[in-house]
Each structure stands twice: as structure tokens, then as C-alpha cells.
PLY file of the C-alpha trace (Angstrom):
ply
format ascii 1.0
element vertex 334
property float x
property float y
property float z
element edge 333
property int vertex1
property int vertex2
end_header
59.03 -27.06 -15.69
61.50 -24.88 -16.87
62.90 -25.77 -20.65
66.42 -24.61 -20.07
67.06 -27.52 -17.37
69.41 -30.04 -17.84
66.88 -32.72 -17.79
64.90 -30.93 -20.86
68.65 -30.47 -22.85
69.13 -34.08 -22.02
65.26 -35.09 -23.45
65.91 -32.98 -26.45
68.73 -34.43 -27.32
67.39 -38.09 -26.61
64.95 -37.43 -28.67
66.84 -36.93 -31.75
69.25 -39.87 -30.63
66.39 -42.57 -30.97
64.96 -41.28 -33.88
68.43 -41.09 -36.13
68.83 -45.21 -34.22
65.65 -45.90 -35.72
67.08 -44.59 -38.87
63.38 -42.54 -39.09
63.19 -38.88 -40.86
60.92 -36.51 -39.04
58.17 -36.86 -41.32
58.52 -40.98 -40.87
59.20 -40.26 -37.06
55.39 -38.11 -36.49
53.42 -40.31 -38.44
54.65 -43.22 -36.16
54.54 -41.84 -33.01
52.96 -38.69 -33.05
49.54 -39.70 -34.70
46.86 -40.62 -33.02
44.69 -43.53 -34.42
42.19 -42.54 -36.75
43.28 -38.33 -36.79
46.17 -36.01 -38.00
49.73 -35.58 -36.87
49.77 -33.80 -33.20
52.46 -31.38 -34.76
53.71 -30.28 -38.22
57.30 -31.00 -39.38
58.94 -27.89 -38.69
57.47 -27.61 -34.94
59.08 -31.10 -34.71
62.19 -29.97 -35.94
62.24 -27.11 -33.85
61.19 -28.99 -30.37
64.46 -31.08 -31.39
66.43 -28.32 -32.11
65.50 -25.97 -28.85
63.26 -28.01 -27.22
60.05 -26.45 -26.01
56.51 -26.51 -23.59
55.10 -29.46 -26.13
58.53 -31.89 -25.33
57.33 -34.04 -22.79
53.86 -34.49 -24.98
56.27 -36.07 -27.23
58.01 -37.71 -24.78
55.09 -39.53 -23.37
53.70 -40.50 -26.38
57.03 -41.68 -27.95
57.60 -43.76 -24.28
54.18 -44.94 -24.93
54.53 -46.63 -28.06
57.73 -48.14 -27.45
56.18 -49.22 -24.18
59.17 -48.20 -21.88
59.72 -45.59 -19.04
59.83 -42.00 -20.23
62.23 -41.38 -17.17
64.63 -42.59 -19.77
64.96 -39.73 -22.13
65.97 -37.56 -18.70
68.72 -39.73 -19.02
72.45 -38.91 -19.72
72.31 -38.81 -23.54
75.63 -41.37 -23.53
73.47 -43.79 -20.84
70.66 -43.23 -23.29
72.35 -44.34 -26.40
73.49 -47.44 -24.66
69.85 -48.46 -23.94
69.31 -48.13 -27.06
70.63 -51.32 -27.71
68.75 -53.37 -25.44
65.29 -51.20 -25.70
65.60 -51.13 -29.78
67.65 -54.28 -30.92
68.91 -53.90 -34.62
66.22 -56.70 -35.64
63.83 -53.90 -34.76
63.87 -51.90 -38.18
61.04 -49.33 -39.27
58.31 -52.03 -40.32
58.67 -53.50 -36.69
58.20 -49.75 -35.52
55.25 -48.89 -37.83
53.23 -52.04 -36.70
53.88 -51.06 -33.23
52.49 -47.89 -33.63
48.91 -48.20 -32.79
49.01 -47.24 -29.25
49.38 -50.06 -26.05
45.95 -48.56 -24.10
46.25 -50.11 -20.41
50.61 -50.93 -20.72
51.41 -48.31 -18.18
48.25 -49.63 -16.03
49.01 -53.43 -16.73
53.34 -52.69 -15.57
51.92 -51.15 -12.56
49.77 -53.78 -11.66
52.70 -56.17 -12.08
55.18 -54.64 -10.42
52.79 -53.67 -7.08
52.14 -57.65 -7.66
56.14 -58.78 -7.52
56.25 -56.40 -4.13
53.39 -57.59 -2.37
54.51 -60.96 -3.04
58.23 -59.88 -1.79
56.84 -58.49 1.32
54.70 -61.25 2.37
58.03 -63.74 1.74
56.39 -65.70 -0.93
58.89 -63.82 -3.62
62.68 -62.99 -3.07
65.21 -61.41 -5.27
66.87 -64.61 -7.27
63.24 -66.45 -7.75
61.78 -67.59 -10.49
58.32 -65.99 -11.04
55.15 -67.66 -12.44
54.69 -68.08 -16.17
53.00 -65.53 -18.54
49.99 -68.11 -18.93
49.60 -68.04 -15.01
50.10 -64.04 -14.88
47.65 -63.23 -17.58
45.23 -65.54 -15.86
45.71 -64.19 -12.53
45.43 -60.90 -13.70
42.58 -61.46 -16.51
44.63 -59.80 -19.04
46.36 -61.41 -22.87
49.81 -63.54 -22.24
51.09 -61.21 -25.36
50.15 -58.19 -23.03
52.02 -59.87 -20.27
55.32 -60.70 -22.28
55.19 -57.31 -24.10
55.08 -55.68 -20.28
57.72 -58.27 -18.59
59.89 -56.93 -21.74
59.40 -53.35 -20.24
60.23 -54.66 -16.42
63.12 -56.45 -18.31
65.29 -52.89 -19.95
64.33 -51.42 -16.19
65.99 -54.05 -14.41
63.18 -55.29 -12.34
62.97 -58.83 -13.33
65.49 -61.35 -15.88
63.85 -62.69 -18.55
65.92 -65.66 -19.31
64.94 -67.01 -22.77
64.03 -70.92 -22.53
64.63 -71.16 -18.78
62.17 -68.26 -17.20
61.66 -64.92 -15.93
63.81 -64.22 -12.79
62.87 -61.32 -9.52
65.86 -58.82 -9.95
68.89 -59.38 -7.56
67.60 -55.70 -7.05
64.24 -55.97 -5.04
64.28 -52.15 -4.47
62.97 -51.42 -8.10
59.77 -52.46 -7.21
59.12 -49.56 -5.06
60.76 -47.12 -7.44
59.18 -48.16 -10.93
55.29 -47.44 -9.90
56.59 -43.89 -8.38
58.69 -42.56 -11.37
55.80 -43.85 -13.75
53.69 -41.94 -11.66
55.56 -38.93 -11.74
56.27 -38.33 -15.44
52.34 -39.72 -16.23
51.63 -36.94 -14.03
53.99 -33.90 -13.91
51.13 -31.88 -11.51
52.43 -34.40 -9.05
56.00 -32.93 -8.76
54.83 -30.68 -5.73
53.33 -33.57 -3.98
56.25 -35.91 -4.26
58.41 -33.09 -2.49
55.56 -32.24 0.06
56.21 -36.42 1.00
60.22 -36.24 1.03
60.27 -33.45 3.27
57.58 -34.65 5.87
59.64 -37.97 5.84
63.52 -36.03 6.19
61.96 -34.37 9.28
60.53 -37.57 10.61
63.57 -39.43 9.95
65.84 -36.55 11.96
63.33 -37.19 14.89
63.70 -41.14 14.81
67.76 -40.43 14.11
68.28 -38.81 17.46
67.78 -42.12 19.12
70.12 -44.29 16.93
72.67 -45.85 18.63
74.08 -48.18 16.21
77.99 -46.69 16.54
78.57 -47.51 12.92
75.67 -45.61 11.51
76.65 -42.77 13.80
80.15 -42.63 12.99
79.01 -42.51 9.16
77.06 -39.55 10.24
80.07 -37.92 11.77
82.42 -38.84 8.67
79.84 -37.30 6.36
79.55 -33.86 8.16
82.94 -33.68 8.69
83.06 -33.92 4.75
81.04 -30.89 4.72
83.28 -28.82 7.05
86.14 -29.75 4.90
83.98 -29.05 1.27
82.40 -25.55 2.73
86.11 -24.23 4.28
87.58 -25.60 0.98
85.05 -23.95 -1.70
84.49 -27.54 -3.39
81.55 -27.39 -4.54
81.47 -30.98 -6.20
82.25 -32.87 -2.75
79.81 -30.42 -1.27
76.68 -31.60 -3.38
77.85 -35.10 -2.70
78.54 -35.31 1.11
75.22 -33.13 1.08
73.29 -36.05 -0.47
75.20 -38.84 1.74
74.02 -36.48 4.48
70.34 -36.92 4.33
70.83 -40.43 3.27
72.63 -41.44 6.10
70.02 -39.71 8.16
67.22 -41.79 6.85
69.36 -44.63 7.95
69.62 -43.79 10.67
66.19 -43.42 11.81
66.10 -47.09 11.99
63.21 -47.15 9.66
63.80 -49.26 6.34
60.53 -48.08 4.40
61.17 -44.13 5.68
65.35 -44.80 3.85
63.76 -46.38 0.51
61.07 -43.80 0.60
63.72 -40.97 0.84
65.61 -43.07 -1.38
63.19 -43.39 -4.32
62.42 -39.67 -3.99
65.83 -38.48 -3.94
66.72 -40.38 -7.20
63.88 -39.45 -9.18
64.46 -35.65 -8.01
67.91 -35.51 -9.62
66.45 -36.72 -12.80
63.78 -34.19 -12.60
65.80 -31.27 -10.98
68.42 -28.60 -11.15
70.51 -27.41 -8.15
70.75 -23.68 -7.65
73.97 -23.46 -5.68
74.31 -19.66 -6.18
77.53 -18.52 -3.83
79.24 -19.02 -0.98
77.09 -17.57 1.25
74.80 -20.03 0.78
77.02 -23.04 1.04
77.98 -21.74 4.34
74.15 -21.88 5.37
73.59 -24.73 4.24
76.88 -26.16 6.33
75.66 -24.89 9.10
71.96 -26.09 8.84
73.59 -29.90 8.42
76.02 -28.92 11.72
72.76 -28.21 13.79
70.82 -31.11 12.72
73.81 -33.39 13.56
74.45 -31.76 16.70
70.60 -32.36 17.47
71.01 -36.31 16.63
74.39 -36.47 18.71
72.99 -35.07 21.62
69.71 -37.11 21.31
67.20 -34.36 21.39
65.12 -35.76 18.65
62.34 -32.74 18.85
65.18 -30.31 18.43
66.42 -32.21 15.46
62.76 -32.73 13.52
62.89 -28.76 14.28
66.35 -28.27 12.67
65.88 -30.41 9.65
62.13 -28.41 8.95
63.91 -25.23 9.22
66.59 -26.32 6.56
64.10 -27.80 4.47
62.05 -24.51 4.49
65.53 -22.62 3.49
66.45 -24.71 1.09
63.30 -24.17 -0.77
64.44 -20.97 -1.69
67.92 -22.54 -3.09
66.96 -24.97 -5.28
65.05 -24.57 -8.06
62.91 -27.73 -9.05
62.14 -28.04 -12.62
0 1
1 2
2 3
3 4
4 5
5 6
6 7
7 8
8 9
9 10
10 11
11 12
12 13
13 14
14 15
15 16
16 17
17 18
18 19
19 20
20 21
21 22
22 23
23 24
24 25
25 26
26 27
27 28
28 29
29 30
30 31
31 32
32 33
33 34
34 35
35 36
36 37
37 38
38 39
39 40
40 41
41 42
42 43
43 44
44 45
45 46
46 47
47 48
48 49
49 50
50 51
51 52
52 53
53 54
54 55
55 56
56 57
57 58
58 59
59 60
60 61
61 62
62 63
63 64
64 65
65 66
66 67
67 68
68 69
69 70
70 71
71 72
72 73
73 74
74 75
75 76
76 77
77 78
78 79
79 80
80 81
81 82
82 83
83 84
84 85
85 86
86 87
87 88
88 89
89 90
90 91
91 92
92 93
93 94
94 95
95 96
96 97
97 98
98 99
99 100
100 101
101 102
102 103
103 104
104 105
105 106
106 107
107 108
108 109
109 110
110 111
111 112
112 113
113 114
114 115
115 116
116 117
117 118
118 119
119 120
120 121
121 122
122 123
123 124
124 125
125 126
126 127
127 128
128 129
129 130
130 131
131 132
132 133
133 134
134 135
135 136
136 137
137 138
138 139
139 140
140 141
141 142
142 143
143 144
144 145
145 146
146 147
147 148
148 149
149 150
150 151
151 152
152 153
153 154
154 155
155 156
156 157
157 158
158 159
159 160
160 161
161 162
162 163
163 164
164 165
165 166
166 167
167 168
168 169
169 170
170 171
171 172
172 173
173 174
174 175
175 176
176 177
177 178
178 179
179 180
180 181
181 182
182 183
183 184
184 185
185 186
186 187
187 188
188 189
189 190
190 191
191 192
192 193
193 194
194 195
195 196
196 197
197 198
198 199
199 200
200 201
201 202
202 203
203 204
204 205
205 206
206 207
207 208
208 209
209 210
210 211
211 212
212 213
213 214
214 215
215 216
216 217
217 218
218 219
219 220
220 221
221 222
222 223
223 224
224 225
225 226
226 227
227 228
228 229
229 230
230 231
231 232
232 233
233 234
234 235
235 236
236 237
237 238
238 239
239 240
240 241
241 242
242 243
243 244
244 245
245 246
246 247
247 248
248 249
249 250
250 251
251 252
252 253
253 254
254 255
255 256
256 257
257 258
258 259
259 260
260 261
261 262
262 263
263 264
264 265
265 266
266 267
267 268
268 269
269 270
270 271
271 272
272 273
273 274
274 275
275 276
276 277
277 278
278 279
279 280
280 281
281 282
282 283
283 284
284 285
285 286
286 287
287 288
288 289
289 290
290 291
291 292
292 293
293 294
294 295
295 296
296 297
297 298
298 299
299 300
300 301
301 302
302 303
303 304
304 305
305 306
306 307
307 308
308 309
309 310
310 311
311 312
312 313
313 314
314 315
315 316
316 317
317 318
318 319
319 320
320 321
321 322
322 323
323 324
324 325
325 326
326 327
327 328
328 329
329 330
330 331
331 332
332 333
């Protein structure tokens, strides 16, 4: 992962926003996070202050264990630093001062494990129709039964599901499913993917194999709204590449694959692609280098749609692997 992305400026800079909330010094700020029970600081002062400063191979160690402690989702530090600061105010509430923070420090072992478990819990319960977005969810006394785990291990994680927007924890009247069911599928696969940054190649190995099965499935959709989205959206294109603008470009580029997933008819295949995309732009850069290769790309999305129009779906699964392969050598994932 390359340093000089705009998600690692963004996790630098997060970094040093939560730690001046917290009103912490450096020194204060590695001895609470960045010590590991029983052993010395992972990193002296000045390496600290330099990570902050320029950022470096040892930030998302930091990350991780910071996001650990705190028990939330290190996706948020990739954050916009202004989006950042105002979760701030929900993750860290001003009634959460340094002695709150320095008996917190000992390390949650099994949090990550225990939010998983949850969450895969809420969605199996969604899919079977026992659970729906709106409903009240069982207690934390039934929860920490069910799953053989502490009630203060199940509040501290249903705080965590809280900040992501999973579930509503109403105070005296209940925790609530999200209006937003889709999290469900989304939380377990971003935790995932910064637990395990190896995994980055993986995730992308998925999206691509589902794009080119979705292209397939798209050239026999013949819902006319869906279709007519399709045609909106690559007309978009034509305008953006003739035009030079890059900014509509990038944005009728993403609506572009979108809409294909939607097309294909297959709900799990769009939230897959879905998911995937959104964690990507936290995790990526774009390397839109020059025209020329806007006008590739243009007419790679002109062939695919003139595959799906004309129904050939083989022809289209052919197109969209072909523009997948090219594109791998235009963006640069980080």
C-alpha cells in the first residue's frame, strides 16, 4: 500500500485529529494505545511524531491497534478528515476524558470476533424473515446467552454496531435493526479487509469475476426502466469523454457498473458489487492519466452496452473481462 495515497494522508491526519480530541500528548497517546499489556511501547516518541507528521509503513499498525482499543472500525480513519472529526462526537463523547481512555486501554481480545458474530447473526435472521429493518432485537441478557459470551461484552459491541449505523440503540426503550439492512453485509467485509490488508487482491479477484457475471446476466434484462438508466448513463459518458470532464467521467463511470449489476437481475451479485465498490474507494486511488485513456475507457463501456442492448450476453461477459483486464493497468490500488 502505497503511503502517498489519499487514504494514508487522510489516516495520518485522523490520527492526529483524535488524539488532540482526546486532549492526549504523544507520550500519553503510546502508553495508551500503543503498549501492549505487560511490555514496552511498540514505538518511541519521535517515530510517533514522525508517522503523524509524514505518515509511514508502521501507520496502519497504529491504526489497528488504536481502532482496537476504542473498539470501532479502523475503516474510519480512511475517512474524510472533516467526516472524521464529526464522529468524533458520537465515537468519543466529551464525558469520555483521559481516565475513561486509560482504563480502556487493556486490549478487547475477541471484540472484532464477537461484532462479527453479531452482525452475521442480525443477517441470517434478516434473511430467513424473522428480523427486518425497524425491529426491535433481543436484549443483551438474551444475546450474551445465545452467544455464550458477557452482557458487558455485548453492550460494549452493540455500542460499536451503534457509531456504524447497523442497529439504534435507544436508551430505556431498546436496540433497533437499522432502517439500513444493507450494513450487515458490508460491516463483516470491511472488518475483514483492514484486519487483513493481504486480502486486498482477493477482494478485487471477487468484484471482477462478479462485473463479468453480472454483464452476462444484464444482456437479458428487459425491465425498460433499468435499461433506459443504462442508456442515460453511457450517454453521460459520451458527453464527459467528448467534453474532457473528468469529474462527471469518474461518476457516470461508477453509475455505469452499478447499473450493470442491476441489471443482471441478481440482488446479492448488486450488493456484492456494491459492498466492494465502496470499500475500494476508501482503500484506492484512481490513476486517470490522459485523455487517451478516457477515450478507452469510453469506448470499453460503449461495447459492453452495445453487447447488453443487443442481448448477446457471451459477447458482453467477453467485453466487460477485457475492460477489466485494461483497466488493471489504469488504476493503481493502494
Amino acid at each position: 500500500m502505497e503511503e502517498d495515497g489519499l487514504s494514508s494522508i487522510y489516516k495520518k491526519e485522523n490520527l492526529r485529529i483524535i488524539r488532540r480530541h482526546m486532549e492526549l500528548t504523544q507520550k500519553e497517546f503510546i502508553q495508551n494505545f500503543l503498549v501492549e499489556e505487560g511490555e514496552n511501547p511498540i514505538m518511541s516518541i519521535a517515530a510517533f511524531s514522525n508517522l503523524e507528521t509524514k505518515g509511514g509503513g508502521r501507520l496502519n499498525e497504529v491504526i489497528l491497534k488504536t481502532a482496537n482499543k476504542l473498539s470501532v472500525d479502523p475503516m474510519i480513519f480512511a475517512m474524510d478528515p472533516e467526516e472524521f472529526a464529526e464522529q468524533l462526537n458520537v465515537l468519543l463523547p466529551n464525558s469520555q476524558d483521559k481516565e475513561y481512555i486509560q482504563k480502556q486501554g487493556v486490549k478487547k481480545s475477541g471484540i472484532n470476533q464477537l461484532i462479527n458474530q453479531l452482525t452475521m447473526y442480525f443477517a441470517e435472521q434478516m434473511m430467513s424473515g424473522e428480523l427486518k429493518k425497524g425491529d426491535q432485537i433481543e436484549s443483551d441478557r438474551e444475546l450474551a446467552v445465545k452467544l455464550g459470551v458477557g452482557r458487558s461484552a455485548i453492550r460494549e459491541a452493540m455500542k460499536v454496531l451503534d457509531v456504524l449505523g447497523m442497529v439504534d440503540v435507544r436508551p430505556g426503550q431498546g436496540t433497533y435493526i437499522s432502517s439500513n439492512e444493507a450494513d450487515f453485509f458490508i460491516i463483516p467485509l470491511s472488518w475483514s479487509l483492514f484486519l487483513n490488508g493481504n486480502q486486498i487482491d482477493n477482494i478485487i479477484t471477487v468484484r471482477n469475476l462478479l462485473e463479468i457475471k453480472a454483464a452476462e446476466l444484464a444482456a437479458d434484462c428487459e425491465d425498460v426502466n433499468y435499461l433506459h438508466n443504462l442508456s442515460r448513463i453511457s450517454h453521460n459518458i459520451q458527453r464527459a469523454q467528448m467534453e474532457g470532464d473528468y469529474s462527471l467521467f469518474l461518476e457516470s463511470d461508477l453509475e455505469f457498473h452499478s447499473c450493470i449489476a442491476e441489471c443482471s437481475g441478481n440482488k446479492v451479485i448488486y450488493s456484492m458489487i456494491q459492498t466492494i465498490s465502496n470499500l475500494m474507494k476508501r482503500l484506492s486511488g484512481t490513476g486517470m492519466i490522459n485523455e487517451q485513456q478516457l477515450k478507452e475507457i469510453g469506448d470499453e463501456h460503449q461495447k459492453i452496452y452495445g453487447c447488453i442492448l443487443t442481448h448477446d450476453a457471451e459477447a458482453a461477459s467477453k467485453a466487460m473481462q477485457e475492460h477489466l483486464k485494461n483497466s488493471k493497468e489504469r488504476y493503481r490500488y493502494r
